[in-house]
N, C-alpha and C positions, 0 to 999 in steps of 0.2 A: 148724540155723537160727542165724544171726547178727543178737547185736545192734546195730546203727547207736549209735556214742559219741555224745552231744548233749552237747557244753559250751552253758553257759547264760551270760547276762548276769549275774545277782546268786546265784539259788540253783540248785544243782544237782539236776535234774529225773529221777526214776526214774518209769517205768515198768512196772505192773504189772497186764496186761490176761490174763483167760483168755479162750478161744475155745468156739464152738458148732458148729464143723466137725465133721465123722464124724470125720476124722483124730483120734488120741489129740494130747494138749497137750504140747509138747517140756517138759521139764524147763528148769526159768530158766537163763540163761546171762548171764554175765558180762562188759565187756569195757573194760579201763583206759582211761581219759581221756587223749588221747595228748597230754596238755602239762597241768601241774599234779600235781594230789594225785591219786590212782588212785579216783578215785569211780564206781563202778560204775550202769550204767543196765541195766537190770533189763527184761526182754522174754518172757513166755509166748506172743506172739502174732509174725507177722512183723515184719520192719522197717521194714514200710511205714507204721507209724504211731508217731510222735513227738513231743516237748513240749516247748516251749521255755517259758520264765516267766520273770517279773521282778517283782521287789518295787516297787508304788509306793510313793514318799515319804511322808510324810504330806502334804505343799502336796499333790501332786496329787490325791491321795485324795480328800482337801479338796475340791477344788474340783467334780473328775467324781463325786463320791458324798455329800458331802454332811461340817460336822465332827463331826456325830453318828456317821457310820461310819468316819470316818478317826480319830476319838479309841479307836474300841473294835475295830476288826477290822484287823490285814494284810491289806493287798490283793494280791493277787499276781495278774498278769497272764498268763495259758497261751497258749500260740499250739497248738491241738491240731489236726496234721497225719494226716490218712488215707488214704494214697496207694495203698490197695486199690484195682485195679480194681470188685471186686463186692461187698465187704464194706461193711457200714456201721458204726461204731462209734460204742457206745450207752454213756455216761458215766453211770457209778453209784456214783462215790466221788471225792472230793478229799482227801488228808489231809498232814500236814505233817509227816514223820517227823524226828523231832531225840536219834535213840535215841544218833548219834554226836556230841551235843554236849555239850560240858564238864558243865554242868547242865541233862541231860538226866534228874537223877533216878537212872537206872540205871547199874549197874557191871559192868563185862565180867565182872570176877572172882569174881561172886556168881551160885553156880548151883542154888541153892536154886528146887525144884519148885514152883512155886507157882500151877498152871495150874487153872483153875475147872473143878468137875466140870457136865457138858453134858451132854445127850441127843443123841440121835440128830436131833431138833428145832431143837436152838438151835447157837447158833456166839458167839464172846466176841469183842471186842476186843482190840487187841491196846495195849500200853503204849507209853507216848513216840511216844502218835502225836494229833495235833489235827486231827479233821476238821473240813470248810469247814462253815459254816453255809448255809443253803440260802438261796435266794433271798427266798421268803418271809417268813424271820424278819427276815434285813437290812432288808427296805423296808418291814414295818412297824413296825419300830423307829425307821426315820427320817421314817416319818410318824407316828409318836405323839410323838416330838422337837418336830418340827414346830412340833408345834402349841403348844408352852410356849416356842416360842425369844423373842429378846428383840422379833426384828421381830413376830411375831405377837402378842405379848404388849401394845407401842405400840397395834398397826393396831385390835384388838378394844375398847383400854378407848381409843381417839378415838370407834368407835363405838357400844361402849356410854354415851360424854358425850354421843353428839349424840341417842341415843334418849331419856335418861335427860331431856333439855334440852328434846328435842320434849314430852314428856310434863307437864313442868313450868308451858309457855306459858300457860296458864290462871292462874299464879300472878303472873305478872309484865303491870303497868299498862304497860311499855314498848312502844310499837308496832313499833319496830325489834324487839324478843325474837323474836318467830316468823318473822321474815325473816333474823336474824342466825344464826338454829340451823339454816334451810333450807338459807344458804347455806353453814356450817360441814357438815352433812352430804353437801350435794349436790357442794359442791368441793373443800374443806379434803382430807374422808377422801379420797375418789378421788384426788387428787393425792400426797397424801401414800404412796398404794400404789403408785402409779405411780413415784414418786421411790425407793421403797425397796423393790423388788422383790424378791417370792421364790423362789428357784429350787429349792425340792424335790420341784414335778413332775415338772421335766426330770430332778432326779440318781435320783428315785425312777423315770422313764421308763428311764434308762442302764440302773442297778440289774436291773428288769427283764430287759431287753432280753439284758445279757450276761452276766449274775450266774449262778452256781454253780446248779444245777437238776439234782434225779433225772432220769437217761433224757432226759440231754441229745443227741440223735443229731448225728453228724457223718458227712456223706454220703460214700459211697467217690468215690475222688479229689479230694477233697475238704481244707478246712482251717476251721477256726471259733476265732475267739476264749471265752476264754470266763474270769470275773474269779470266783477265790475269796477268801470271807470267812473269816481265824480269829482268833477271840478272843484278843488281846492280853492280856488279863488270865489267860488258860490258861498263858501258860509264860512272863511277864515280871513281875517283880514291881514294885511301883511306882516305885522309883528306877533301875531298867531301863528299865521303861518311856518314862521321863523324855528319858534318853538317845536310848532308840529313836525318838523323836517327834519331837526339835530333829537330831540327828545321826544318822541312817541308818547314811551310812556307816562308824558306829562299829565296828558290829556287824561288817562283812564283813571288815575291814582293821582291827584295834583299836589297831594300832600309828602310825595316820595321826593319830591326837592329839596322840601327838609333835610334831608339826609346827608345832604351832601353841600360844606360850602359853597365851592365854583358854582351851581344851579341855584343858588336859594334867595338871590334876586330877581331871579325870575319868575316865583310866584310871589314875593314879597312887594316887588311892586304894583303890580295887577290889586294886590291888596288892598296898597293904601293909596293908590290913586281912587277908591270907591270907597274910603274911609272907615274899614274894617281895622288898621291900627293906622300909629301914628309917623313908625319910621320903617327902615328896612333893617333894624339893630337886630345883633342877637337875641334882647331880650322880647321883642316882637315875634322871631321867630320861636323862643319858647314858650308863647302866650300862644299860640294857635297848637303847639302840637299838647299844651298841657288842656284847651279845650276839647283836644282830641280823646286825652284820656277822662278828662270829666265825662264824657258824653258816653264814653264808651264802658265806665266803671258806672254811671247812672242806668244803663241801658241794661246793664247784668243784676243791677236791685232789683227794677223795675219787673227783670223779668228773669225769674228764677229759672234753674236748669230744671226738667223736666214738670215746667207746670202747662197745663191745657187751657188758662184763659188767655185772650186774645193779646196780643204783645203791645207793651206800650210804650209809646215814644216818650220820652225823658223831655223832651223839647214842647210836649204836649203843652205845661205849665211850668213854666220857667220862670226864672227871680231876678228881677234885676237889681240884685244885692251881691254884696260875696258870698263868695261859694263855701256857706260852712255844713250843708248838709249834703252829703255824699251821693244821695239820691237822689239833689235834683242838680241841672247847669241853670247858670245864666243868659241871661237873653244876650248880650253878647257871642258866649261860646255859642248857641245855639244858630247867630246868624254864623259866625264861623265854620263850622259842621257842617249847616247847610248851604253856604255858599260853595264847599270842597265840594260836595255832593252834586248840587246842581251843576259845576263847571264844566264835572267828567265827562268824558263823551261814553262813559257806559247809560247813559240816556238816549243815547239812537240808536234806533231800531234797522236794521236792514229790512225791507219789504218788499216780497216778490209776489206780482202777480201771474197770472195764466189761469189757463183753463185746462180743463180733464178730457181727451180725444180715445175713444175707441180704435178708429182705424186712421192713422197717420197717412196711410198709403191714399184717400179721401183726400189728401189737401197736396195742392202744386207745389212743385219742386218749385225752389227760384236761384240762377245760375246768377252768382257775383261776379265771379273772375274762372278766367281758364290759364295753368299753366302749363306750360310744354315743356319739357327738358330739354339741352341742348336746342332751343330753339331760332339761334343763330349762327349753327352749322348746319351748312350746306348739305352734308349729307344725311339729316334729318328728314329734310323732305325729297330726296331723291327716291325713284322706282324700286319697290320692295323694302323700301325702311321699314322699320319699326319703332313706332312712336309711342311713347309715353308721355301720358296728360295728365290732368290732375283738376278735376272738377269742383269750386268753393261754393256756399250759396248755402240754402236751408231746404230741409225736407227732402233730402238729397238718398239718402237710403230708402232700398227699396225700387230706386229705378233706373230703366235703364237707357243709352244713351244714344241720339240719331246723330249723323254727320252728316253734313253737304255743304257744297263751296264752291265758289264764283272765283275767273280768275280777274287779274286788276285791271280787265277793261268791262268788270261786271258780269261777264257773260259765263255760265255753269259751268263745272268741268264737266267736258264728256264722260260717258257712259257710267260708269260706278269708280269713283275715283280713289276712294276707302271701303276698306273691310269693314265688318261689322264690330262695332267696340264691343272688347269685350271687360266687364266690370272685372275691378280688385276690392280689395274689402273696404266696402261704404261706412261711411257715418253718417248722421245728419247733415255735418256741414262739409262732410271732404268724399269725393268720389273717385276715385283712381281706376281711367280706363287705358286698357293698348287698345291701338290699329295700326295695319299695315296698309303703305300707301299704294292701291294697285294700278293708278296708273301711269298710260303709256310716257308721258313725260315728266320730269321732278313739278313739282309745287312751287310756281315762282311767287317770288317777295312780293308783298302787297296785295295777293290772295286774301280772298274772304270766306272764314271757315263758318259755318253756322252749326250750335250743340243744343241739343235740344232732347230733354231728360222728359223721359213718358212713365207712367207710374199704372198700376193697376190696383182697386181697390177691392176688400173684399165683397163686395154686391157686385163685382163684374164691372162697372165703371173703369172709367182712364181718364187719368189728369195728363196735361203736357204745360212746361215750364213756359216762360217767355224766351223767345229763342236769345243765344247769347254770341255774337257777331266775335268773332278772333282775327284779328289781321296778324299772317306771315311777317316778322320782320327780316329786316336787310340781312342776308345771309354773308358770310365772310370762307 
């Protein structure tokens, strides 16, 4: 079995999926990058499924996820391809392997046993490796954000003045006072939301939608996006950081600083605080980009345009002399070279695991969250509504959905109190169904709805979810 090479946009993507075929699982195979650095993609399963990624910026982050997650997680973009005819592939890890990066923590040259004693039970992690945070922790972190940011912080204390003023009216002779606070409440605030709107439904909707998720399925023949979270603070430290957030592409290319004044102390002193030169002067800066070109003009002797023996690094034997023959660098340039090289974060790997599923409709749906539209108008749950829901959760295509519900002294509504739901177009993670409410009196507040998503497999089998409890809120 062959693996298919995927060069990426920003980070270099492995792949590492086991299978659930009778067939035994081939042994991982290897296969150089046929232009660049020899970075291996990594395949226990066929080559019919693939990964392409890319790092967003932080502006984009920004903006599609909110600055509360684009301050604290990488986002990296997957494009996950399945081009099995019959397989589906079922996503059960994201992780960020940066085992071959400069400061990665770890040393080739150190091989000290140090493997955690296990049972037959358990299985460890493994090092220099950062997995994605799940969807759930991301969006509720940017909605406990949220609610302290500086918009929400204005909109609540306009109206906690205009309650705090309504309550007061008693105190003030002015006959204007309780017209003047009506009209601050009833226009001022609303306007003022209106003018300074806030958008972390929609980035906490995105989030959702395409965010990193256990037993995320992607159908045979198939392709899905899908955006992982990893904590910035795991493997940057704060003046990395810094970097990482104004200049991305520091990380990939560390030597495009050069280029530019304003930047060029920022890789200059990283430098020479590790004693690669000795100031941050121009001429320090022209001593690494003229190593660049030794390296790079040794690297074209070494290896001519169209020859067939194997390529040879210029750094292989180095001089620590000056450089007066053109075909080779100095041990100098050469840590130089190699220091740029090893900084770049085109040394991490993104790695996804899972497994290969025939029939998806074989494994339980599982219900995260239910929302309802208009579900604090009263006439939503009144006799003959029609209601519109919206089912989250995974392995959610394919089934479909029961209702029943207690009212708020626990005890079941009479007789058949909803229709039968009927499905809108499913995904794995979103399920959109109506019902009509049939009965004899509305749905009061504090009602307990119960969803519960059933599936059928092709052997004739039926899975059912964990039922997923929804309380009625206060209606207006």
């Amino acid at each position: 079995m062959r693996a298919k090479v995927i060069p990426l946009v920003l980070i270099h993507a492995a792949l590492s999926l086991s299978s659930l075929a009778q067939a035994p699982a081939a042994p991982p195979v290897t296969s150089p990058l046929t232009q660049g650095a020899a970075l291996p993609v990594i395949s226990e399963v066929s080559s019919a499924v693939s990964v392409d990624a890319v790092l967003l910026p932080y502006s984009v982050a920004k903006r599609a996820f909110g600055k509360e997650t684009a301050q604290k997680y990488a986002a990296v973009s997957m494009t996950i391809s399945n081009r099995d005819p019959k397989q589906s592939l079922i996503i059960q890890s994201a992780l960020l392997d940066y085992s071959h990066w400069l400061f990665s923590g770890t040393f080739s040259g150190l091989n000290a046993d140090t493997t955690t004693e296990i049972t037959s039970s358990q299985q460890t992690n493994k090092k220099s490796q950062v997995s994605s945070a799940e969807v759930r922790i991301v969006r509720n972190q940017l909605q406990d954000a949220q609610l302290w940011s500086l918009r929400n912080w204005v909109i609540r204390s306009a109206v906690a003045a205009g309650t705090v003023s309504a309550g007061l009216s008693f105190a003030s002779s002015s006959a204007y006072f309780a017209n003047s606070v009506s009209a601050y409440s009833a226009d001022f605030v609303p306007a003022l939301s209106v003018l300074w709107p806030d958008n972390t439904q929609a980035q906490s909707d995105l989030i959702s939608d395409i965010g990193f998720r256990t037993n995320h399925v992607v159908p045979a023949q198939s392709a899905d996006i899908v955006i992982a979270f990893f904590p910035i603070d795991r493997f940057l430290t704060s003046d990395l950081k810094k970097i990482y957030l104004k200049e991305p592409a520091a990380f990939f290319n560390p030597s495009e600083l050069l280029l530019g004044n304003k930047n060029r102390a920022a890789l200059l002193a990283p430098l020479k605080s590790v004693g690669v030169i000795t100031d941050t002067s121009d001429a320090s800066a022209n001593t690494i980009t003229k190593a660049i070109m030794d390296y790079e003009r040794a690297a074209q002797i070494a290896n001519p345009s169209g020859s067939s023996k194997p390529k040879v690094d210029p750094c292989a034997a180095p001089v620590d002399k000056p450089n007066t023959d053109k075909s080779k660098v100095t041990d100098d340039e050469c840590m130089i070279v190699s220091l740029l090289d090893r900084i770049s974060l085109n040394n991490i790997h993104v790695v996804i695991g899972g497994i290969m599923s025939i029939d998806t409709n074989a494994v339980p749906a599982t219900i995260t969250g239910v929302s309802i539209d208009n579900d604090t108008t009263a006439a939503t749950w009144a006799t003959n509504a029609k209601v519109s829901a919206t089912l989250t959760g995974t392995f959610l295509s394919g089934g479909s959905v029961s209702l029943t519900g207690v009212d708020p002294t626990a005890t079941p509504l009479p007789g058949t109190p909803f229709s039968s739901p009927a499905n809108g177009n499913a995904t794995d993670v979103s399920l959109p169904v109506t019902f009509t409410i049939t009965a004899t009196t509305a749905i009061a507040p504090n009602s307990k709805l119960t969803f519960i998503v059933t599936k059928k497999a092709k052997d004739g089998s039926t899975t059912t979810s964990v039922p997923f409890i929804y309380a009625v809120p206060q209606t207006q």
